[in-house]
Biopython code that builds the backbone (N, CA, C, O; Angstrom):
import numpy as np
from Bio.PDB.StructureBuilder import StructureBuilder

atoms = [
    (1, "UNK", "N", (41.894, -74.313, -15.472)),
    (1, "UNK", "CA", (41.860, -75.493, -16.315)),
    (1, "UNK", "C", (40.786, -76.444, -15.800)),
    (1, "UNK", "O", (40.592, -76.596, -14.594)),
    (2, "UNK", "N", (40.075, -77.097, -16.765)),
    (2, "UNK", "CA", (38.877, -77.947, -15.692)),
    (2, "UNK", "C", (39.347, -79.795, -15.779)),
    (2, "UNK", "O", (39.807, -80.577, -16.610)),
    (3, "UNK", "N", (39.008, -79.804, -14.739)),
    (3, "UNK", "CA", (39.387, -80.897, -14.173)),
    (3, "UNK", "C", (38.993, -82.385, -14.756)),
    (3, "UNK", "O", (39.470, -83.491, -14.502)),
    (4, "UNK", "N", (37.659, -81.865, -15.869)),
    (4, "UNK", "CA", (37.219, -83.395, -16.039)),
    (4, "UNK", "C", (37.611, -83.038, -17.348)),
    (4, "UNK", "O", (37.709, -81.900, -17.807)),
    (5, "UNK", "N", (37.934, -84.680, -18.193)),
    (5, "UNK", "CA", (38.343, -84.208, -19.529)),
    (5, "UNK", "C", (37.218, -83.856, -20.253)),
    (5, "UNK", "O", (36.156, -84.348, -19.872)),
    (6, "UNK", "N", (37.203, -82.960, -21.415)),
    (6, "UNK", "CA", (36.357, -83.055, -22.324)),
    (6, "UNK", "C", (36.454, -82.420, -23.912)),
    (6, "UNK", "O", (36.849, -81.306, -24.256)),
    (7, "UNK", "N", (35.969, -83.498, -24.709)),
    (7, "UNK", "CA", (35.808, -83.838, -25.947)),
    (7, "UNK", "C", (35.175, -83.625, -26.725)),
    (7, "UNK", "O", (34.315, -84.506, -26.687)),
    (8, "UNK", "N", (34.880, -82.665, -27.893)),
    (8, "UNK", "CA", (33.806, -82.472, -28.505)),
    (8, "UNK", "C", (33.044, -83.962, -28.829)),
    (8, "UNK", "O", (31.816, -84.037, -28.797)),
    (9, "UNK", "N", (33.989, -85.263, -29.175)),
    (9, "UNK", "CA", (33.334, -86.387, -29.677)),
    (9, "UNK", "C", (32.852, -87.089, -28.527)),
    (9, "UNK", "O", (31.733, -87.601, -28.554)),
    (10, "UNK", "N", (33.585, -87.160, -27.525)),
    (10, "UNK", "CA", (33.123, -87.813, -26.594)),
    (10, "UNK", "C", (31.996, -88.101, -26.037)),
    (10, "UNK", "O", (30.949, -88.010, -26.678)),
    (11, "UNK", "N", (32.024, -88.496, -24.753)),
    (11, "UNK", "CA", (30.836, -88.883, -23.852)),
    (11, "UNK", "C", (29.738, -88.054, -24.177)),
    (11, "UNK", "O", (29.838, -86.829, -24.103)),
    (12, "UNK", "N", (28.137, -88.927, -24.721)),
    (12, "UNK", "CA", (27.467, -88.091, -25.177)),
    (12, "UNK", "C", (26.668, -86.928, -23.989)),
    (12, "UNK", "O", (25.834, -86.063, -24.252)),
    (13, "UNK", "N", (27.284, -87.293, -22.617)),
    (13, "UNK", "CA", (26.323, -86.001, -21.664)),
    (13, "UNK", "C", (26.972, -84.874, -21.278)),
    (13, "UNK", "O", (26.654, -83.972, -20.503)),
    (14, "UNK", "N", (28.294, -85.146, -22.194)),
    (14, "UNK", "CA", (29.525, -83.706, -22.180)),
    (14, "UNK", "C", (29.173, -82.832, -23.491)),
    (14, "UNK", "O", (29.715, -81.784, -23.844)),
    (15, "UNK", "N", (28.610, -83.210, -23.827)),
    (15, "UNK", "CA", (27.893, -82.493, -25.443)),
    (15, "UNK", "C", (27.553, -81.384, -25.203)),
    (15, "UNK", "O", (27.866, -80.418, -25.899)),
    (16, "UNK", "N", (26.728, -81.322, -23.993)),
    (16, "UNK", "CA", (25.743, -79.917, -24.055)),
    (16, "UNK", "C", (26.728, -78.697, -23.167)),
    (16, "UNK", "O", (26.444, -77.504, -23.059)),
    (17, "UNK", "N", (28.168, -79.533, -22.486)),
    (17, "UNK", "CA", (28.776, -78.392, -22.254)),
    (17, "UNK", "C", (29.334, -77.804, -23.164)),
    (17, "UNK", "O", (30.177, -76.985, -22.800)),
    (18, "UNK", "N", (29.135, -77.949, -24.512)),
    (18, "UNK", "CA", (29.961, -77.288, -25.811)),
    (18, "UNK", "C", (29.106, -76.267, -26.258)),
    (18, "UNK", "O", (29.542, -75.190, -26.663)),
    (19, "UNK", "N", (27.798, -76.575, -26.200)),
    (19, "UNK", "CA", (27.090, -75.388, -26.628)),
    (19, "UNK", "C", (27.327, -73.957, -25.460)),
    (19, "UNK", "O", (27.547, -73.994, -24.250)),
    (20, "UNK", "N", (27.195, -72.893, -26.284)),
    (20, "UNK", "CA", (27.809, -71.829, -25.996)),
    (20, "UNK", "C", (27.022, -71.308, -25.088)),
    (20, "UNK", "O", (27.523, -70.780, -24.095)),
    (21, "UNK", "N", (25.373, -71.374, -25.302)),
    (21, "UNK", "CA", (24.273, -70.564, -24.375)),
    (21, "UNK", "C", (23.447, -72.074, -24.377)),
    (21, "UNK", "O", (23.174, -72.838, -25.302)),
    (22, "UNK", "N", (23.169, -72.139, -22.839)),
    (22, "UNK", "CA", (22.188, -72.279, -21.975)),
    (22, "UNK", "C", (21.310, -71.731, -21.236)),
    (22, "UNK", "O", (21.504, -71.123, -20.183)),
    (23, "UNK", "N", (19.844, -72.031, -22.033)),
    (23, "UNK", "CA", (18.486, -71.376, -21.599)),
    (23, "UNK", "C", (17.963, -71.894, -20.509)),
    (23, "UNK", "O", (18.463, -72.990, -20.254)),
    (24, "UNK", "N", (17.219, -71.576, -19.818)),
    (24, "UNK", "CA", (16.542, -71.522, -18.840)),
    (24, "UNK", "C", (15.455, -71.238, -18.729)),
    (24, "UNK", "O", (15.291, -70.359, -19.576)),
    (25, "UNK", "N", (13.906, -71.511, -17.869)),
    (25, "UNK", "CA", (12.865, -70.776, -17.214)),
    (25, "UNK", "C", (12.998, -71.051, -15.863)),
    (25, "UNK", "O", (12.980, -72.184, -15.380)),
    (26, "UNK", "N", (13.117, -70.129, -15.322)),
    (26, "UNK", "CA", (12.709, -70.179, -13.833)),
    (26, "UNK", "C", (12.102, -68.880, -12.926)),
    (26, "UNK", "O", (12.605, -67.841, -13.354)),
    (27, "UNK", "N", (11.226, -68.643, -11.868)),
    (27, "UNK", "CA", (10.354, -67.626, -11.811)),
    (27, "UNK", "C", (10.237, -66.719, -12.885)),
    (27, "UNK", "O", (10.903, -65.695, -13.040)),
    (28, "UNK", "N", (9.263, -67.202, -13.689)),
    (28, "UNK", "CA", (8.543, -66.393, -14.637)),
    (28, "UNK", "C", (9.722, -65.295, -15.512)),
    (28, "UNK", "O", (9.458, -64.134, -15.827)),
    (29, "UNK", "N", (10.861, -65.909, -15.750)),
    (29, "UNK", "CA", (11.805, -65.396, -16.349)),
    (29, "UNK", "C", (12.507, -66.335, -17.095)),
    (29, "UNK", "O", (12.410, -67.475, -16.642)),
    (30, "UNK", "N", (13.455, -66.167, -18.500)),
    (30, "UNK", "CA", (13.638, -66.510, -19.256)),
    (30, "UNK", "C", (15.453, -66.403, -19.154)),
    (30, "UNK", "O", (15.854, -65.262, -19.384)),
    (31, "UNK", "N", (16.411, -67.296, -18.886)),
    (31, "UNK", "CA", (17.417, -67.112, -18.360)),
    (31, "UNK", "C", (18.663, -67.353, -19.654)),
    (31, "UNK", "O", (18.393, -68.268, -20.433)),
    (32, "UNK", "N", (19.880, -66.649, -19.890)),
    (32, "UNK", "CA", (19.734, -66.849, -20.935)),
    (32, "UNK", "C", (21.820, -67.282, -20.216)),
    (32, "UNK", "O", (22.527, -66.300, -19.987)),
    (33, "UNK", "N", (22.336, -68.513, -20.025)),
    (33, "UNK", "CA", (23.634, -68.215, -19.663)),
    (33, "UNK", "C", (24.815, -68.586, -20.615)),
    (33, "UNK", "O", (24.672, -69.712, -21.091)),
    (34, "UNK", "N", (26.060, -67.867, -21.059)),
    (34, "UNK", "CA", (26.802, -68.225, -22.336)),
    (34, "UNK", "C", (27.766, -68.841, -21.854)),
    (34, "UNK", "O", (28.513, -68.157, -21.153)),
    (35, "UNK", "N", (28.032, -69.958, -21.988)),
    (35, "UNK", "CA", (29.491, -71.395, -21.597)),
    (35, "UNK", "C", (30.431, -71.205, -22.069)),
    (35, "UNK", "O", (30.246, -70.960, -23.261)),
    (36, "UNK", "N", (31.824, -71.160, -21.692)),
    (36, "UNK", "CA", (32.703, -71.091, -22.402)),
    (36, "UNK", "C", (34.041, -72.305, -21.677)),
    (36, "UNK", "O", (35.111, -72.091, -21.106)),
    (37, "UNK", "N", (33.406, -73.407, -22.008)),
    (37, "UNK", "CA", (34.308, -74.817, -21.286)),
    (37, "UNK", "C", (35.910, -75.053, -21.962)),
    (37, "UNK", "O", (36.677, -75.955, -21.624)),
    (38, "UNK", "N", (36.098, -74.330, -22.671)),
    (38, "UNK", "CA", (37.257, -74.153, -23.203)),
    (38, "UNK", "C", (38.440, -73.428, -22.580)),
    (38, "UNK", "O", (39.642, -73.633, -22.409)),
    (39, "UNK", "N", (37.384, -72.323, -22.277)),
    (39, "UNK", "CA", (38.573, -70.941, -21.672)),
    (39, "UNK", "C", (38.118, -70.747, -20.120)),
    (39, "UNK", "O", (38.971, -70.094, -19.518)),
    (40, "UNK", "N", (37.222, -71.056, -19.451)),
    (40, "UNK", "CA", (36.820, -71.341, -17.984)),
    (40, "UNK", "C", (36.868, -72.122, -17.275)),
    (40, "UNK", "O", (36.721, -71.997, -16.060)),
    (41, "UNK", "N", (37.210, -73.670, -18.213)),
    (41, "UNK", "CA", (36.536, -74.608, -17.545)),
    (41, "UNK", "C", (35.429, -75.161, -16.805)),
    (41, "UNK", "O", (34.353, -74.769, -17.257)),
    (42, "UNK", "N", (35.325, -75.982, -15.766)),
    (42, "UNK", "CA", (34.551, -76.068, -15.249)),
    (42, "UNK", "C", (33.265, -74.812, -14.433)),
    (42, "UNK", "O", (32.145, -75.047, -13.979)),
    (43, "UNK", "N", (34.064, -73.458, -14.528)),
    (43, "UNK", "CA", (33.262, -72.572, -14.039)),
    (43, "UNK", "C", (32.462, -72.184, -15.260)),
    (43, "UNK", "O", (31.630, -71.288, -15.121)),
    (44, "UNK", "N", (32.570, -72.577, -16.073)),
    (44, "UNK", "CA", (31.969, -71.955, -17.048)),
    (44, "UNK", "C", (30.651, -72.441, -17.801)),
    (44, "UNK", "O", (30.027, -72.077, -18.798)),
    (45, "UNK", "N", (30.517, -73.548, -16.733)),
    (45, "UNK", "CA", (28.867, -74.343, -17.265)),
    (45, "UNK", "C", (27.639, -74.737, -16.391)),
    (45, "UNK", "O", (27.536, -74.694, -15.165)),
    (46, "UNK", "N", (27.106, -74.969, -16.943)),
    (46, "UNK", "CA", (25.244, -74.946, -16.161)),
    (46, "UNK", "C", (25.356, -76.392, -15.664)),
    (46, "UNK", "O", (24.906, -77.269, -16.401)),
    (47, "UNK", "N", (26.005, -76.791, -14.291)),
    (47, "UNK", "CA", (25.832, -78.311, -13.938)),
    (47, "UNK", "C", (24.450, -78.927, -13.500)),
    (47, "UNK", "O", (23.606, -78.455, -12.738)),
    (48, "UNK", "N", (24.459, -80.279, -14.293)),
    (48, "UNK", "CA", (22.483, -80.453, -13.369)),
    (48, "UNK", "C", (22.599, -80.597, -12.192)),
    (48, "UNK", "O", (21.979, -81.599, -11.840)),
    (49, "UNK", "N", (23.238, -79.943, -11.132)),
    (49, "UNK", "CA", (23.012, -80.028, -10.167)),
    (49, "UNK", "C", (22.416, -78.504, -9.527)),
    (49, "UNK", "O", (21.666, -78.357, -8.561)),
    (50, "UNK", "N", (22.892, -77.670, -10.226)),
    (50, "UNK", "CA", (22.735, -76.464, -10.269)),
    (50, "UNK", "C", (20.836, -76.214, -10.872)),
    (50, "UNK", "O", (19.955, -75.503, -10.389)),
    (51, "UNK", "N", (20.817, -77.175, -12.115)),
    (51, "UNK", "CA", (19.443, -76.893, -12.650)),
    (51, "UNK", "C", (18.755, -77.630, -11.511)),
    (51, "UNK", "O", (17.827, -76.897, -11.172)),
    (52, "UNK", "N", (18.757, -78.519, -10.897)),
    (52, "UNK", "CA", (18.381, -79.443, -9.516)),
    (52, "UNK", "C", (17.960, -78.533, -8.387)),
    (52, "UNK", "O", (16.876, -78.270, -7.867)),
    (53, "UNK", "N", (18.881, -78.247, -8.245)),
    (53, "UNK", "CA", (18.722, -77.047, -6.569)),
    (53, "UNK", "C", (17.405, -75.893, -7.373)),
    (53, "UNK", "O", (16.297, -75.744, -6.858)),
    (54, "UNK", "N", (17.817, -75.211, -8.634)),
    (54, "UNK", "CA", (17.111, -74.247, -8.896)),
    (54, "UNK", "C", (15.317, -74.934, -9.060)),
    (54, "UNK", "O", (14.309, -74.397, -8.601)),
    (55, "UNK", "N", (15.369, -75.913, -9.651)),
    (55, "UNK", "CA", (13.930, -76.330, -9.388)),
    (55, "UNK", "C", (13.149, -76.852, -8.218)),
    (55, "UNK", "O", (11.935, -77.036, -8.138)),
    (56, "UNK", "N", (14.326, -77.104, -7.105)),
    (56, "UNK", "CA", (13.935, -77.165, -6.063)),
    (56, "UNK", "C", (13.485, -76.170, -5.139)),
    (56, "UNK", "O", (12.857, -76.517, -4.139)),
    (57, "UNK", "N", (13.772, -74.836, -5.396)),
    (57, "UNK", "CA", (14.036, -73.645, -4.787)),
    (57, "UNK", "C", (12.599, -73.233, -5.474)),
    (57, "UNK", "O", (11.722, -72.630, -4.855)),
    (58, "UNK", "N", (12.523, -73.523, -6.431)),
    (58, "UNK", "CA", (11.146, -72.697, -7.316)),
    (58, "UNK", "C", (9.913, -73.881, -6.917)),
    (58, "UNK", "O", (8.741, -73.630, -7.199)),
    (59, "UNK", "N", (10.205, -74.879, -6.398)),
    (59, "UNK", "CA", (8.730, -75.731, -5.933)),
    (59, "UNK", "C", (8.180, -74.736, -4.102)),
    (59, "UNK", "O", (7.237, -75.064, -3.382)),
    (60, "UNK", "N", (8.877, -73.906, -3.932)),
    (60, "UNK", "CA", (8.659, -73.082, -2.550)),
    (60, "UNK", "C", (8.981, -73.616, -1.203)),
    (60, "UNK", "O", (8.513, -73.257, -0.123)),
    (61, "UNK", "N", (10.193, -74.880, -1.547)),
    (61, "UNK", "CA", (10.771, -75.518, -0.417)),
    (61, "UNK", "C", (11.452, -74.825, 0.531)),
    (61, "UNK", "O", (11.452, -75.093, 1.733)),
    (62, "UNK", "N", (12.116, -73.807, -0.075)),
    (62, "UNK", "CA", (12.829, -72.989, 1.110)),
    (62, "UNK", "C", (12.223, -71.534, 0.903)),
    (62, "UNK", "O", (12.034, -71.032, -0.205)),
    (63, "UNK", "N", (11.883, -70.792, 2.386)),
    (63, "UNK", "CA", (11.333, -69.320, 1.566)),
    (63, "UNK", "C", (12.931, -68.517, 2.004)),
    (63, "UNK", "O", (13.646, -68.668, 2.995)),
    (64, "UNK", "N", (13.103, -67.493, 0.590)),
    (64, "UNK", "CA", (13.910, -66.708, 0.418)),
    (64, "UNK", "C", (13.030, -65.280, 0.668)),
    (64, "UNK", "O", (13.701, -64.254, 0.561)),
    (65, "UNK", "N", (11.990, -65.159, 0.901)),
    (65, "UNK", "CA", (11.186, -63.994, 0.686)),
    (65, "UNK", "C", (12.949, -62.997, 1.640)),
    (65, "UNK", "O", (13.537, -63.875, 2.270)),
    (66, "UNK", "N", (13.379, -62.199, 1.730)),
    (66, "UNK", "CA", (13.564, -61.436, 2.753)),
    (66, "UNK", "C", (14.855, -61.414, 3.177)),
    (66, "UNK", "O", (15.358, -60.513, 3.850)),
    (67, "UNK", "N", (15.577, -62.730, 2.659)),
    (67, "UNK", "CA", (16.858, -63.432, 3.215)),
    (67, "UNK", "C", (18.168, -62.899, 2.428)),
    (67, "UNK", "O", (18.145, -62.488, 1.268)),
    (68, "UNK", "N", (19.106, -62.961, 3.103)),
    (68, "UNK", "CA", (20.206, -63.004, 2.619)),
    (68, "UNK", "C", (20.806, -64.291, 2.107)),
    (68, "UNK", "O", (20.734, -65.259, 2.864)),
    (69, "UNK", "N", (21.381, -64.441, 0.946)),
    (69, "UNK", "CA", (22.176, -65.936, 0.790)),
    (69, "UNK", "C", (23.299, -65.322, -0.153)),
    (69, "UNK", "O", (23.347, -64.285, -0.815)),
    (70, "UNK", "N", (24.347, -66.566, 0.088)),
    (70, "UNK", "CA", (25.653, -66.529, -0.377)),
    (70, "UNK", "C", (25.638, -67.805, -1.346)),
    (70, "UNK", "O", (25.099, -68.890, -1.125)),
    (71, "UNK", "N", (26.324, -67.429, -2.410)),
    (71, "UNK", "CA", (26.003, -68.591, -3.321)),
    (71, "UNK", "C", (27.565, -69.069, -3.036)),
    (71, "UNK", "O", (28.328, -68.119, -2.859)),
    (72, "UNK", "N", (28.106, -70.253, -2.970)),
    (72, "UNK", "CA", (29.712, -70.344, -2.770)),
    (72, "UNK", "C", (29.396, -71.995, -3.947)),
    (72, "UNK", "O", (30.429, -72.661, -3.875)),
    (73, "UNK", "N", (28.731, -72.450, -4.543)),
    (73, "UNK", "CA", (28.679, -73.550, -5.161)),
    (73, "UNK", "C", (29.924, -73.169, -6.776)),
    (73, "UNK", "O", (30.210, -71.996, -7.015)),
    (74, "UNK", "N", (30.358, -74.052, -7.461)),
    (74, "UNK", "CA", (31.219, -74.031, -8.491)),
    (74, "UNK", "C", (30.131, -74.124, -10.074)),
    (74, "UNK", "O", (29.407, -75.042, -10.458)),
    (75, "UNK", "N", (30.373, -72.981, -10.598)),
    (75, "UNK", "CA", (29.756, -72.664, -12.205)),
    (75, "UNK", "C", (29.206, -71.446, -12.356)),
    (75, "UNK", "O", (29.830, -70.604, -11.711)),
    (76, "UNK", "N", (28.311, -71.026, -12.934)),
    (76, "UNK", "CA", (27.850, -70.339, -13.509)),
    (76, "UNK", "C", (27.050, -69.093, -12.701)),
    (76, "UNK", "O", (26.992, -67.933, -13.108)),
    (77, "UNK", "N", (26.604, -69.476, -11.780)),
    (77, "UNK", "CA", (26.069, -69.028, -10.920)),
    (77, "UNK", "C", (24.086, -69.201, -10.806)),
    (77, "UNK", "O", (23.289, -68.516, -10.165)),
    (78, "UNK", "N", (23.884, -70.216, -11.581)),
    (78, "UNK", "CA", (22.482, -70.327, -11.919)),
    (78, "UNK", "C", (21.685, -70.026, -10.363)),
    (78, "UNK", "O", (21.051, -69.057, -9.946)),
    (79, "UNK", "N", (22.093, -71.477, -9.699)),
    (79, "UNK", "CA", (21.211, -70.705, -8.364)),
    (79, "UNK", "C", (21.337, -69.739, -7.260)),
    (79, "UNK", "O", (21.205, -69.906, -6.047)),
    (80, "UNK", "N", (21.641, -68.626, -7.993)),
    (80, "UNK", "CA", (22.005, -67.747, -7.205)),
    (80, "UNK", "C", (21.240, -66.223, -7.583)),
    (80, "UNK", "O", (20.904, -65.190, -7.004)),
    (81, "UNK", "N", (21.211, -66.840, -8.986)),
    (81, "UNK", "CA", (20.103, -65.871, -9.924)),
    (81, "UNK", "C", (18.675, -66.343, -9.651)),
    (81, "UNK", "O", (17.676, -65.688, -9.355)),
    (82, "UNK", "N", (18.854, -67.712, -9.839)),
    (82, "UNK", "CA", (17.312, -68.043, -9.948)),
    (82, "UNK", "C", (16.918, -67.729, -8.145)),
    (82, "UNK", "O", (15.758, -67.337, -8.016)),
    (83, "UNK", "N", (17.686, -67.845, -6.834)),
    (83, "UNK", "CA", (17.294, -67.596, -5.357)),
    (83, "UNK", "C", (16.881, -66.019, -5.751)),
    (83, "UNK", "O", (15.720, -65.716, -5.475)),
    (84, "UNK", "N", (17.610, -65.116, -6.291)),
    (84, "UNK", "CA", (17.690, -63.886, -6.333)),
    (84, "UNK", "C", (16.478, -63.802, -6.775)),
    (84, "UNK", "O", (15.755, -63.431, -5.851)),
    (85, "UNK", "N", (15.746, -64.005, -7.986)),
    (85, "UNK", "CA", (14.332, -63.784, -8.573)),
    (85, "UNK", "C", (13.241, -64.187, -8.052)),
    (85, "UNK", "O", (12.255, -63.453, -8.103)),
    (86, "UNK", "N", (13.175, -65.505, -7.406)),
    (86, "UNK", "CA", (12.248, -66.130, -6.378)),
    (86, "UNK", "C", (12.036, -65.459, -5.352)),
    (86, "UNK", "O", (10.840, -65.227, -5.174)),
    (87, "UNK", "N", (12.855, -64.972, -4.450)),
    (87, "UNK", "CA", (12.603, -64.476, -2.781)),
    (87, "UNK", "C", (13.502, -63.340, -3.000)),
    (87, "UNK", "O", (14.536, -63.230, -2.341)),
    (88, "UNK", "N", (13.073, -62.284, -4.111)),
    (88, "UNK", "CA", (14.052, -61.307, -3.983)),
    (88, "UNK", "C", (14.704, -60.906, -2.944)),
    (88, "UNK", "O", (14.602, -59.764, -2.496)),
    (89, "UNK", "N", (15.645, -62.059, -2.324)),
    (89, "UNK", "CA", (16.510, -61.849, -1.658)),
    (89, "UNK", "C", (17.806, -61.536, -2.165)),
    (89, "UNK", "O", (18.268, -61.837, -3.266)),
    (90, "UNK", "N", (18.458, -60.756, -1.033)),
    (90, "UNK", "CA", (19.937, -60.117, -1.402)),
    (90, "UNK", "C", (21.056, -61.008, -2.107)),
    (90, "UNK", "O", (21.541, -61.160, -0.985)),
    (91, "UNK", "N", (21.675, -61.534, -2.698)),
    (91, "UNK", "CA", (23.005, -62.584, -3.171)),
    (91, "UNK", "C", (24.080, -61.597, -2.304)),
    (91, "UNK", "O", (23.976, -60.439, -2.708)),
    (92, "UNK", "N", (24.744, -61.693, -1.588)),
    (92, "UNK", "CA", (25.754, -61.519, -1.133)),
    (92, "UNK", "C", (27.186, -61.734, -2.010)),
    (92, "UNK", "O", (28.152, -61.010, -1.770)),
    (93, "UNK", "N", (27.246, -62.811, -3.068)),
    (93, "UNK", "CA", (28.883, -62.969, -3.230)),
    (93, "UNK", "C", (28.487, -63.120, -5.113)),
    (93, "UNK", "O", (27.534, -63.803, -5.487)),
    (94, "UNK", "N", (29.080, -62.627, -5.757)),
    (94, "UNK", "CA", (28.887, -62.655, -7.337)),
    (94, "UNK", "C", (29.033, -63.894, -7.772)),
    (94, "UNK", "O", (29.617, -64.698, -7.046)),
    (95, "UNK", "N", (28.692, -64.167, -8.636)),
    (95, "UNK", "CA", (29.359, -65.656, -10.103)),
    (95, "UNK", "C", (30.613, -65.274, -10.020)),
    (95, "UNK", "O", (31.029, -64.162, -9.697)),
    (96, "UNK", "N", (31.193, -66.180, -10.308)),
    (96, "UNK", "CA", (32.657, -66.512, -10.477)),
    (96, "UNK", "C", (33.009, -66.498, -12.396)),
    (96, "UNK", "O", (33.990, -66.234, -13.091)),
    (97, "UNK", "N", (31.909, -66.843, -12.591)),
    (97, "UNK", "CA", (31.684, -66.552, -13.868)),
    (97, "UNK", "C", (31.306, -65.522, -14.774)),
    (97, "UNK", "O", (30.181, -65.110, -14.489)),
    (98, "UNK", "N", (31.918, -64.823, -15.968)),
    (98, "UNK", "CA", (30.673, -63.825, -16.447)),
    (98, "UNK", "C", (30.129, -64.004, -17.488)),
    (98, "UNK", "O", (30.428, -63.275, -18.434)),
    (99, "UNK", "N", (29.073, -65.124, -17.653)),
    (99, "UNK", "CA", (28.609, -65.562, -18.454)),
    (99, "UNK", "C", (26.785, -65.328, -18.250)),
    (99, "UNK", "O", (26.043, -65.465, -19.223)),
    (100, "UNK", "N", (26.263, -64.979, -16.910)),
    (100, "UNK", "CA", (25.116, -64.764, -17.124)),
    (100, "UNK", "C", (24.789, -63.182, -17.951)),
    (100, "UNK", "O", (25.544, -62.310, -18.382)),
    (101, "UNK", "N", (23.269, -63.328, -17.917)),
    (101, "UNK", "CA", (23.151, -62.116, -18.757)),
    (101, "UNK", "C", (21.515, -61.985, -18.000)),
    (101, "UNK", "O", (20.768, -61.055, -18.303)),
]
sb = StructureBuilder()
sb.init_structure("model")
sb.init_model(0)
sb.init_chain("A")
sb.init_seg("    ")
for serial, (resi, resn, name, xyz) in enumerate(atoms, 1):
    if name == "N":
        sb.init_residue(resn, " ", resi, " ")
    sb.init_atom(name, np.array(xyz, "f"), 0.0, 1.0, " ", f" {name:<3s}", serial, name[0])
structure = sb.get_structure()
């Protein structure tokens, strides 16, 4: 069940968790992830914090070339895909979600 309320009418920056697919670019790939805030809750959406880290990761702040990482953050699993494509490094622990594609 997710924890924060939400409203189709409501707060207008809860809006975009209603839409079903959230797109993406990140390393030269086209990301395509499907939300389902109804029946997942909170695991089930693209938080900007998640789009945050991933553009941070793609400015070449941290190198993944080689590395192992564990994604343990809550949603979708965005930066864990986008670490994975950047420094084709290993992901160790899946999405919690199965909404990427």
């Amino acid at each position: 069940m997710a924890l924060v309320p939400y409203e189709e009418t409501a707060v207008m920056g809860l809006q975009k968790f209603h839409k079903p697919l959230a797109t993406f670019s990140f390393a030269n790939h086209t990301i395509r992830i499907r939300q389902d805030w109804r029946q997942l809750g909170v695991a089930a959406v693209v938080w900007d914090a998640a789009v945050v880290l991933s553009a941070y990761l793609e400015m070449g702040a941290v190198e993944l070339r080689g590395r192992r990482a564990v994604e343990l953050g809550a949603g979708t699993g965005l930066v864990g895909i986008v670490a994975a494509l950047l420094g084709e490094c290993r992901m160790l622990a899946p999405s919690f979600a199965s909404g990427a594609r």
